[in-house]
PDB file of N, CA, C and O in Angstrom:
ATOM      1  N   UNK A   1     -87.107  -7.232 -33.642  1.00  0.00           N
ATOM      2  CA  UNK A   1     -88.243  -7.664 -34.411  1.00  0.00           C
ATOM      3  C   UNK A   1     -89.392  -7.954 -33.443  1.00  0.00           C
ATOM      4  O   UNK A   1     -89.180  -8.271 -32.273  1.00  0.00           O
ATOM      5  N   UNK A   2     -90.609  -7.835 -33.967  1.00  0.00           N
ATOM      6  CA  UNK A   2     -91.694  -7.905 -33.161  1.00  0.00           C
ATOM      7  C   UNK A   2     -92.261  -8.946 -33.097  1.00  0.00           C
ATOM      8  O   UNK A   2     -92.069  -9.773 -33.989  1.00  0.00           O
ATOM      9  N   UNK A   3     -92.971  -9.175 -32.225  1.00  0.00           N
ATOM     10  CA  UNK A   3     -93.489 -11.111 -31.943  1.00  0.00           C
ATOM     11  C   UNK A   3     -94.535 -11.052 -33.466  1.00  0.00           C
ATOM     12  O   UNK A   3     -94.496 -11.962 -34.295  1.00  0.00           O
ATOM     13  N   UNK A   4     -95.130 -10.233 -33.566  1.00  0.00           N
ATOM     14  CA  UNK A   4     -96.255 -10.145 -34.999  1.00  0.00           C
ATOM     15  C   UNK A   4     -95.338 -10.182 -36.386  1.00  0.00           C
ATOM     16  O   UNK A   4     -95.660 -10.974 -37.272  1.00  0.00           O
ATOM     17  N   UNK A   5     -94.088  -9.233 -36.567  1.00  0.00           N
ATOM     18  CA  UNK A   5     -93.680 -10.306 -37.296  1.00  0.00           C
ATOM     19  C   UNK A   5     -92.287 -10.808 -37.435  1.00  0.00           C
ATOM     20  O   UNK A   5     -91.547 -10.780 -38.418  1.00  0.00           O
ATOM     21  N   UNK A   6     -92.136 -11.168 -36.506  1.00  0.00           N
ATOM     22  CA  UNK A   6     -91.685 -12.961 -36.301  1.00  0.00           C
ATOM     23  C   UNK A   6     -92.663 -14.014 -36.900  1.00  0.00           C
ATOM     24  O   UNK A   6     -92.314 -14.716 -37.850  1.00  0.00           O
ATOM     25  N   UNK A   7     -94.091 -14.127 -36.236  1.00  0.00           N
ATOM     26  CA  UNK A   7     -95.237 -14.368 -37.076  1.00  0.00           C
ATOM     27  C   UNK A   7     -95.207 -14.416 -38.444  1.00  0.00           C
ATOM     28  O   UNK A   7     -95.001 -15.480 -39.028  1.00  0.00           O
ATOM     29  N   UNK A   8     -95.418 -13.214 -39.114  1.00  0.00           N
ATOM     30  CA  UNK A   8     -95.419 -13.627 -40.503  1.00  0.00           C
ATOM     31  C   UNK A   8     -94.414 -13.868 -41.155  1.00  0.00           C
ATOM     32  O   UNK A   8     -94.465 -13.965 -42.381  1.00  0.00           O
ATOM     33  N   UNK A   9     -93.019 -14.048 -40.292  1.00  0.00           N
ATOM     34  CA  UNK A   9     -92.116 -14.217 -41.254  1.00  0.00           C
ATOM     35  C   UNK A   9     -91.911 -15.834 -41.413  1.00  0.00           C
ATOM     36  O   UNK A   9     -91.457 -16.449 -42.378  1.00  0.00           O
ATOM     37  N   UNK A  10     -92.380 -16.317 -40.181  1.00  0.00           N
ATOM     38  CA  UNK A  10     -92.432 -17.947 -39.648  1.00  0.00           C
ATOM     39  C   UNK A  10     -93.347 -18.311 -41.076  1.00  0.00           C
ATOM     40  O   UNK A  10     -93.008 -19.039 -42.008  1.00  0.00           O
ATOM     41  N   UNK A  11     -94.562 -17.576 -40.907  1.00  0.00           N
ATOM     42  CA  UNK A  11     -95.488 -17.894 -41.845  1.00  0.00           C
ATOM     43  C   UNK A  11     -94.885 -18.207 -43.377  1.00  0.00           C
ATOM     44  O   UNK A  11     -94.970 -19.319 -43.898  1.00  0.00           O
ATOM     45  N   UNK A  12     -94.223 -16.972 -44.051  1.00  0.00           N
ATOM     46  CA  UNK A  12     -93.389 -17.182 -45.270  1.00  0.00           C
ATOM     47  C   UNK A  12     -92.937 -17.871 -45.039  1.00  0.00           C
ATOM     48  O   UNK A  12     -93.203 -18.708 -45.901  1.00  0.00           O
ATOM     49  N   UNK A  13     -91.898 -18.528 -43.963  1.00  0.00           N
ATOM     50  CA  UNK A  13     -90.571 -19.801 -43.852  1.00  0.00           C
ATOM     51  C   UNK A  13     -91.958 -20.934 -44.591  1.00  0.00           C
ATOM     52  O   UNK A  13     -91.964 -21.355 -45.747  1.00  0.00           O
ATOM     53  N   UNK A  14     -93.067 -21.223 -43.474  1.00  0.00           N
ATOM     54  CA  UNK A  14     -93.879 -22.357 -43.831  1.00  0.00           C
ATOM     55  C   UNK A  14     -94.229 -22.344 -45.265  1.00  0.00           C
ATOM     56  O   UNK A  14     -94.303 -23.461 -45.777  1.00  0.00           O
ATOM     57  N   UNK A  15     -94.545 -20.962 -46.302  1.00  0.00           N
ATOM     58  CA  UNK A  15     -95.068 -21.269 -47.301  1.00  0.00           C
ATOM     59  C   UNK A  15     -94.012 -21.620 -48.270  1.00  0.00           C
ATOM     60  O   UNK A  15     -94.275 -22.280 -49.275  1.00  0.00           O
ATOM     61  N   UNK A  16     -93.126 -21.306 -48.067  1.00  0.00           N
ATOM     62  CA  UNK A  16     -91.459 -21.823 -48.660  1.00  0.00           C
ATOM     63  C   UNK A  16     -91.207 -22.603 -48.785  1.00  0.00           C
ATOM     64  O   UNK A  16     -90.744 -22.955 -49.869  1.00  0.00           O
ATOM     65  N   UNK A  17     -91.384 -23.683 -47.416  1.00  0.00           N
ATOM     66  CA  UNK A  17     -91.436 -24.959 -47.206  1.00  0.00           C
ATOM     67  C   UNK A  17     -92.067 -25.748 -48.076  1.00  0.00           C
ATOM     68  O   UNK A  17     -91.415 -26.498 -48.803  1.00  0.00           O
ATOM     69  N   UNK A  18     -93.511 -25.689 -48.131  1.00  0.00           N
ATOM     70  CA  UNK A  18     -94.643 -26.007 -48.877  1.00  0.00           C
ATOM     71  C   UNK A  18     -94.639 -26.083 -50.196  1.00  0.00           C
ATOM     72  O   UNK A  18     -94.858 -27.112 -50.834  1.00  0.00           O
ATOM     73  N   UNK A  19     -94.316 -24.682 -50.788  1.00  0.00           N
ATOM     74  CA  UNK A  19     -93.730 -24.642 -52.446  1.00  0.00           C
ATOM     75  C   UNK A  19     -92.874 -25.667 -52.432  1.00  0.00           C
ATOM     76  O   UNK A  19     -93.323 -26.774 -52.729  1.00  0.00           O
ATOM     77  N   UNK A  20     -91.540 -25.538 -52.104  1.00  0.00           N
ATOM     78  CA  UNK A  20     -90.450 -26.618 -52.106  1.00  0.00           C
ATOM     79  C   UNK A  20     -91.161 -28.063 -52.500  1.00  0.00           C
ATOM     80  O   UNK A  20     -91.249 -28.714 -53.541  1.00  0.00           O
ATOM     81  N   UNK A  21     -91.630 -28.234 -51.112  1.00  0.00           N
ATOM     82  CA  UNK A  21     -91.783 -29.764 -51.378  1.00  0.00           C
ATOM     83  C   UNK A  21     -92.769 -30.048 -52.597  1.00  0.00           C
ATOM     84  O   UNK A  21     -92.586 -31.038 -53.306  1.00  0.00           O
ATOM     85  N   UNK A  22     -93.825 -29.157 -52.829  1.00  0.00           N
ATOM     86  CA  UNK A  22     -94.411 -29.642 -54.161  1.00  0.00           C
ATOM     87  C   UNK A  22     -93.618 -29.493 -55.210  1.00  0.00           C
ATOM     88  O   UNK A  22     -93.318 -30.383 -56.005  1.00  0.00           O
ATOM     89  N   UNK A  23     -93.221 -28.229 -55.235  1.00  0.00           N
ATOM     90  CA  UNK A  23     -91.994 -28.250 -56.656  1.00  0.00           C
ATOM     91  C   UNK A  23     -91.077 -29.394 -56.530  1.00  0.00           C
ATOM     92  O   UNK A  23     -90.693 -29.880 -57.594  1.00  0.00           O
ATOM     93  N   UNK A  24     -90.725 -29.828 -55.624  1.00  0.00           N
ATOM     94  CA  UNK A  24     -89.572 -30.814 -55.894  1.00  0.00           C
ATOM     95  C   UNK A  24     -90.871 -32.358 -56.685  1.00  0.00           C
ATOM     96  O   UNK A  24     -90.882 -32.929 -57.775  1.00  0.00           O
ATOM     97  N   UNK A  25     -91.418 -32.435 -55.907  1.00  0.00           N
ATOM     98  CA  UNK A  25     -92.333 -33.510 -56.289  1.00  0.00           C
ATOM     99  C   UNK A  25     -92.869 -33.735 -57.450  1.00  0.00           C
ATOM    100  O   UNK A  25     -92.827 -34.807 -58.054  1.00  0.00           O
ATOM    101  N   UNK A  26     -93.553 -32.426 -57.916  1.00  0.00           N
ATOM    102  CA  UNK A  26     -94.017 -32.405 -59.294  1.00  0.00           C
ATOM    103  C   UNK A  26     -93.280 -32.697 -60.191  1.00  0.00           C
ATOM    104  O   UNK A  26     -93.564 -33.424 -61.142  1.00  0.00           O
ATOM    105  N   UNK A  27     -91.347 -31.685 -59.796  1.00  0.00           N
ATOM    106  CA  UNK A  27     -90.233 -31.932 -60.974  1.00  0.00           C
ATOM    107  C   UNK A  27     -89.816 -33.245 -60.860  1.00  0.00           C
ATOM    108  O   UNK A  27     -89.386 -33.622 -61.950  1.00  0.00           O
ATOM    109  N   UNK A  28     -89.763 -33.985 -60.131  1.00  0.00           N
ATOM    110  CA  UNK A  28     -89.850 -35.284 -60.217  1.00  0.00           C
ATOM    111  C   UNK A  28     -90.312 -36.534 -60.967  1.00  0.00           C
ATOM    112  O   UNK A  28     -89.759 -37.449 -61.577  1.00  0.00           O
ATOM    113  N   UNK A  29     -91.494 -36.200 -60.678  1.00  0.00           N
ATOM    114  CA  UNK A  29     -93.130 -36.717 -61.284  1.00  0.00           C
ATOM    115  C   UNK A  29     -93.190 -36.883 -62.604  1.00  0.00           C
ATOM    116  O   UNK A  29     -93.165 -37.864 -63.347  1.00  0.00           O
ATOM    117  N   UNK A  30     -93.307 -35.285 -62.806  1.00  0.00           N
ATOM    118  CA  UNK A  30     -94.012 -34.804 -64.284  1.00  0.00           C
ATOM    119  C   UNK A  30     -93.021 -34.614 -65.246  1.00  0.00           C
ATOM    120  O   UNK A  30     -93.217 -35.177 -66.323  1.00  0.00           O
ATOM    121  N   UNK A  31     -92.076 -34.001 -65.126  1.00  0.00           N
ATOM    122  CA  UNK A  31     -91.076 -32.927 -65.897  1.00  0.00           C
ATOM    123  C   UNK A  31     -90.051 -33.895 -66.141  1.00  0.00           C
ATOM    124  O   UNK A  31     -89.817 -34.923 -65.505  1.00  0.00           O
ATOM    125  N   UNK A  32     -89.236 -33.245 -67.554  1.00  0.00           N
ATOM    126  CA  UNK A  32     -88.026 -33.905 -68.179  1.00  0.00           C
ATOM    127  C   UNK A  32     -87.450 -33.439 -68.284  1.00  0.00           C
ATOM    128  O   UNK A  32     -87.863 -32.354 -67.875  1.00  0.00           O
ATOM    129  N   UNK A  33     -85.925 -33.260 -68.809  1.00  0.00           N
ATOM    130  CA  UNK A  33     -85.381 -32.538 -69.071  1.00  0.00           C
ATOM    131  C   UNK A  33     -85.097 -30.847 -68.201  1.00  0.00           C
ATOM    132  O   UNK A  33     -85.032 -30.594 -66.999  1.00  0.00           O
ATOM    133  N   UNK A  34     -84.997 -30.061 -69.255  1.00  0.00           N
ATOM    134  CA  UNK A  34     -84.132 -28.813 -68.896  1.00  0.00           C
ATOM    135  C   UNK A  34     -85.462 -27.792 -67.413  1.00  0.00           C
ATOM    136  O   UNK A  34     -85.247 -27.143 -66.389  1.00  0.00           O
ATOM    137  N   UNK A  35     -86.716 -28.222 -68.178  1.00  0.00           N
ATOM    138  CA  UNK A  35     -87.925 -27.562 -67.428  1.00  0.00           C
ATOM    139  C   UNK A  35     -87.298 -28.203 -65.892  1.00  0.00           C
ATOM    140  O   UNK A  35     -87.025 -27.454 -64.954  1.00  0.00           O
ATOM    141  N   UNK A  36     -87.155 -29.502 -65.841  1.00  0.00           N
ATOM    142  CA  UNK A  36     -86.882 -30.481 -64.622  1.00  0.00           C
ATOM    143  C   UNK A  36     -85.658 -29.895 -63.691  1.00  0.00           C
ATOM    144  O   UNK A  36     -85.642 -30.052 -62.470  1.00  0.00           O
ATOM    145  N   UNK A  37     -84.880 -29.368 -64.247  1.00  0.00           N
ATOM    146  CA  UNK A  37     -83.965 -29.397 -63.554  1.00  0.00           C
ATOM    147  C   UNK A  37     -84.099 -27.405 -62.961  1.00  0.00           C
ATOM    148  O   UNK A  37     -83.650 -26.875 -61.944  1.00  0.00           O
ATOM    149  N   UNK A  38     -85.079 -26.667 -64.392  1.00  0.00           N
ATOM    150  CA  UNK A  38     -85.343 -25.274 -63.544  1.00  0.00           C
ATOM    151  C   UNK A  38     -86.224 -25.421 -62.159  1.00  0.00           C
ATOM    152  O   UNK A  38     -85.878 -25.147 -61.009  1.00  0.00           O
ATOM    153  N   UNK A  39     -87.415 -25.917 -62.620  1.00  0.00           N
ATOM    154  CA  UNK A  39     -88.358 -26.503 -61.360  1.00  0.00           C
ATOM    155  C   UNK A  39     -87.587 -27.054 -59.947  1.00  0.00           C
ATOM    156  O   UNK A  39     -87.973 -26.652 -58.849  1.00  0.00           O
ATOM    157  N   UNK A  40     -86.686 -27.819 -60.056  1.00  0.00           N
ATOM    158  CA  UNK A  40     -85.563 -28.610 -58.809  1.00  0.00           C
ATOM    159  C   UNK A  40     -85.035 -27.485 -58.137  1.00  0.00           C
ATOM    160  O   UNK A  40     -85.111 -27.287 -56.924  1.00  0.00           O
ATOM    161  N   UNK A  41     -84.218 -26.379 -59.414  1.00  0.00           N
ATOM    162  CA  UNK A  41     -83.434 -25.740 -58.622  1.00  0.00           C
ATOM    163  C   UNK A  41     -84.325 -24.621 -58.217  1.00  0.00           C
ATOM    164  O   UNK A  41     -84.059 -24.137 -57.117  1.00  0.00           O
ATOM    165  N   UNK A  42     -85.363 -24.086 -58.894  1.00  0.00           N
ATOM    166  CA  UNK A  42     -86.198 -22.930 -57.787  1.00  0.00           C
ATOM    167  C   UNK A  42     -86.906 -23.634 -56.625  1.00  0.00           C
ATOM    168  O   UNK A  42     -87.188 -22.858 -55.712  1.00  0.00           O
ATOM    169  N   UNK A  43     -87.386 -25.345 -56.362  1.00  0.00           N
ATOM    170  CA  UNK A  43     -87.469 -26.192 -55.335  1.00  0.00           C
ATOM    171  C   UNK A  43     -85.856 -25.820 -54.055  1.00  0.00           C
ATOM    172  O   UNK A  43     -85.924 -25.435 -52.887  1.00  0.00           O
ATOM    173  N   UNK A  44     -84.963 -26.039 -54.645  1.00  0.00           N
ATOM    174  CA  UNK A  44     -84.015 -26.278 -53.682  1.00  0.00           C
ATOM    175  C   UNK A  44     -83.643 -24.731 -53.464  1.00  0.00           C
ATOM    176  O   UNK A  44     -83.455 -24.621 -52.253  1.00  0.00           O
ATOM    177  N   UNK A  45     -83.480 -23.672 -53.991  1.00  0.00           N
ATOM    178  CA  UNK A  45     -83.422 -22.124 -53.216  1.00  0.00           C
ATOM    179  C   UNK A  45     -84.977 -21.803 -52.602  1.00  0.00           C
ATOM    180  O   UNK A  45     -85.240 -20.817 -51.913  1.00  0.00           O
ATOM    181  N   UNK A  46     -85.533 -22.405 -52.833  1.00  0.00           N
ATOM    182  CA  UNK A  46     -87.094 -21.615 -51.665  1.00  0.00           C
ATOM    183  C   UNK A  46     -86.650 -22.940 -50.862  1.00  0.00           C
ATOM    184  O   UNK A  46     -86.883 -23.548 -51.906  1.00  0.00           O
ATOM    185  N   UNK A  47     -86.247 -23.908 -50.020  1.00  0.00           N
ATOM    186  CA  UNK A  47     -85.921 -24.560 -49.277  1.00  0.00           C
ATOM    187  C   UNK A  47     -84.558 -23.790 -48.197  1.00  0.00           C
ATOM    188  O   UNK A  47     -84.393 -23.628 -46.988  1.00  0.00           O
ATOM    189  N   UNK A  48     -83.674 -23.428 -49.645  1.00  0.00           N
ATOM    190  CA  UNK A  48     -82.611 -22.791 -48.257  1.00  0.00           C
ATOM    191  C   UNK A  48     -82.881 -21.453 -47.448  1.00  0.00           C
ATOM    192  O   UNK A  48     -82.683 -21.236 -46.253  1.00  0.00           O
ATOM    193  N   UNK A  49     -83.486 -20.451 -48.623  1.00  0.00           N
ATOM    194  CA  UNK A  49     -84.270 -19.651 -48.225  1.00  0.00           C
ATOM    195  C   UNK A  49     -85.162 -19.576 -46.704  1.00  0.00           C
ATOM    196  O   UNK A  49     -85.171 -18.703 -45.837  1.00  0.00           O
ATOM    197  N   UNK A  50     -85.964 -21.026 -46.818  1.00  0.00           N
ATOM    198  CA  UNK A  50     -86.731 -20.796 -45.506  1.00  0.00           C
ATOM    199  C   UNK A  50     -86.045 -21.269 -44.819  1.00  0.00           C
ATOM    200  O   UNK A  50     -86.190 -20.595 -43.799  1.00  0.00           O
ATOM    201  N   UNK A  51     -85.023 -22.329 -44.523  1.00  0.00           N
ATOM    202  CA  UNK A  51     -84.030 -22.198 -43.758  1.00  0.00           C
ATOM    203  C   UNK A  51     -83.459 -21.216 -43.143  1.00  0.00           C
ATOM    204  O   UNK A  51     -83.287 -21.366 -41.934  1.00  0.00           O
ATOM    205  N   UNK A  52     -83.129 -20.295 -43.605  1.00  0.00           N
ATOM    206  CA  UNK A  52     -82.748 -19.207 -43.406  1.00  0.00           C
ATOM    207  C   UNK A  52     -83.214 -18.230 -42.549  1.00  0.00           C
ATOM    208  O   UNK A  52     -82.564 -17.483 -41.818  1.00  0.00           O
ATOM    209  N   UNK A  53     -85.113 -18.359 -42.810  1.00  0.00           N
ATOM    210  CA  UNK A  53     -85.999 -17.584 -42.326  1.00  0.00           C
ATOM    211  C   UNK A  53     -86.196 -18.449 -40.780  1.00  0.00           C
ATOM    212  O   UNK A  53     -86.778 -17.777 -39.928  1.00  0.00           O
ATOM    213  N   UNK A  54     -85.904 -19.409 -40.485  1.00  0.00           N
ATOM    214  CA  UNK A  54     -86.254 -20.633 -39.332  1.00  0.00           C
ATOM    215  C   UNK A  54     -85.115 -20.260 -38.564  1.00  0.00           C
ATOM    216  O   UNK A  54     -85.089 -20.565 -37.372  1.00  0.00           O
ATOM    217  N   UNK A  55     -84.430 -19.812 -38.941  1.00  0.00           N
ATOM    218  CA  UNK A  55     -82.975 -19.074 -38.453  1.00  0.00           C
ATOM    219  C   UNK A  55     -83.027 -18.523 -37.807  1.00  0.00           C
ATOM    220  O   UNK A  55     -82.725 -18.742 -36.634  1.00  0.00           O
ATOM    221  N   UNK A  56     -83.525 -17.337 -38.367  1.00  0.00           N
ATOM    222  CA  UNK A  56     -83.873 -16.161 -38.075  1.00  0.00           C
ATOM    223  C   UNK A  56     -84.427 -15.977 -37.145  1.00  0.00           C
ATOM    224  O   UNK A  56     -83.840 -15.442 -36.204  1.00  0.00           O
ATOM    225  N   UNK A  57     -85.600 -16.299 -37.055  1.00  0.00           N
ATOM    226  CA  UNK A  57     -87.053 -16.821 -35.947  1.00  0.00           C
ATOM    227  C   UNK A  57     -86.533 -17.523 -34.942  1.00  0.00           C
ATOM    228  O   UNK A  57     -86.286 -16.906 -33.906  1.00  0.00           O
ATOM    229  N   UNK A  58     -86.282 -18.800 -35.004  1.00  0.00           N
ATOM    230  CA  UNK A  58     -85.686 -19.729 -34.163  1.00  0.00           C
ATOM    231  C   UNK A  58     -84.534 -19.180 -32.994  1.00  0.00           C
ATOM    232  O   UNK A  58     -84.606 -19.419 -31.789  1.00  0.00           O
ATOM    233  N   UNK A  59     -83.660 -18.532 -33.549  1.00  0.00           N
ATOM    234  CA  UNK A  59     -82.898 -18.826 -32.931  1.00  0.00           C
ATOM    235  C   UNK A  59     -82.679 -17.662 -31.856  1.00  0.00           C
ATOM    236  O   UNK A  59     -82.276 -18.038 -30.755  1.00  0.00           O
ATOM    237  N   UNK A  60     -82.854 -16.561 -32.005  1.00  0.00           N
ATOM    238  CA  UNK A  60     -82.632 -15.275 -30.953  1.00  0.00           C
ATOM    239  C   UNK A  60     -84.049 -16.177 -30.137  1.00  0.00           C
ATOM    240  O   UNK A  60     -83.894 -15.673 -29.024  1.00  0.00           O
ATOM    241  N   UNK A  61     -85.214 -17.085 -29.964  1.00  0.00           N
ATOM    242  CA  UNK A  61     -85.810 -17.179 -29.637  1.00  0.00           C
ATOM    243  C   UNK A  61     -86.841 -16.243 -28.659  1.00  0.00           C
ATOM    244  O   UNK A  61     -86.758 -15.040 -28.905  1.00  0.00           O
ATOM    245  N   UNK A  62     -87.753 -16.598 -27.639  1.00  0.00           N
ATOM    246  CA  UNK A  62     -88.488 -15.439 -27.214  1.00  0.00           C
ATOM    247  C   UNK A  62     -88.448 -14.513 -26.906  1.00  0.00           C
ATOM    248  O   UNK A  62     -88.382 -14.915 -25.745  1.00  0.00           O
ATOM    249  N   UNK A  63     -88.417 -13.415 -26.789  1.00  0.00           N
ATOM    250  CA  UNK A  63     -88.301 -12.391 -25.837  1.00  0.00           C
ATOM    251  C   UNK A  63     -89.529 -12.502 -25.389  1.00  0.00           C
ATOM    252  O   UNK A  63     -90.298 -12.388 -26.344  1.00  0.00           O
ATOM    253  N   UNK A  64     -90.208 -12.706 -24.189  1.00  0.00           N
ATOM    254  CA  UNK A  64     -91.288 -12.180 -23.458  1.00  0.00           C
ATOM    255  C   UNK A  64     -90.837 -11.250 -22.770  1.00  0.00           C
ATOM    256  O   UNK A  64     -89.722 -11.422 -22.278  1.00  0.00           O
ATOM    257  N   UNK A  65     -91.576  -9.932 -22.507  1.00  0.00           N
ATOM    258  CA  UNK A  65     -91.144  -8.568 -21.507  1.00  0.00           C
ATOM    259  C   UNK A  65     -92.386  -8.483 -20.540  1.00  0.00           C
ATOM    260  O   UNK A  65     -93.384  -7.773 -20.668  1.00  0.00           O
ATOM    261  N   UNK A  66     -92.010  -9.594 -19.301  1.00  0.00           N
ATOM    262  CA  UNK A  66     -93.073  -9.159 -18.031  1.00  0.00           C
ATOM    263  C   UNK A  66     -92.925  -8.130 -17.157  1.00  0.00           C
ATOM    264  O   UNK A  66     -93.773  -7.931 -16.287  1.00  0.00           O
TER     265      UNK A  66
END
């Protein structure tokens, strides 16, 4: 994989992240019932999801080629 995208894939992990935590917050907040618990669980798979992607990225870490 290429350092550019590694990049955008980091990028998706972050916007994953981001959804998550508002979806979890809002379903929290706002929501009752059955809506509450769809909202939670598409919150908690875009969470493992970018996990996944932080994985990915993270862990073979840099290659620089001097």
């Amino acid at each position: 994989m290429t350092p550019l995208q590694s990049m955008w894939l980091s990028f998706i992990g972050l916007f994953l992240m981001f959804v998550a935590a508002a979806g979890a917050l809002f379903g929290r907040e706002k929501l009752n019932g059955v809506l509450r618990f769809i909202v939670l669980s598409f919150s908690f798979v875009c969470i493992l999801i970018a996990g996944l992607i932080v994985l990915v990225v993270v862990v073979p870490g840099s290659r620089a080629t001097l």
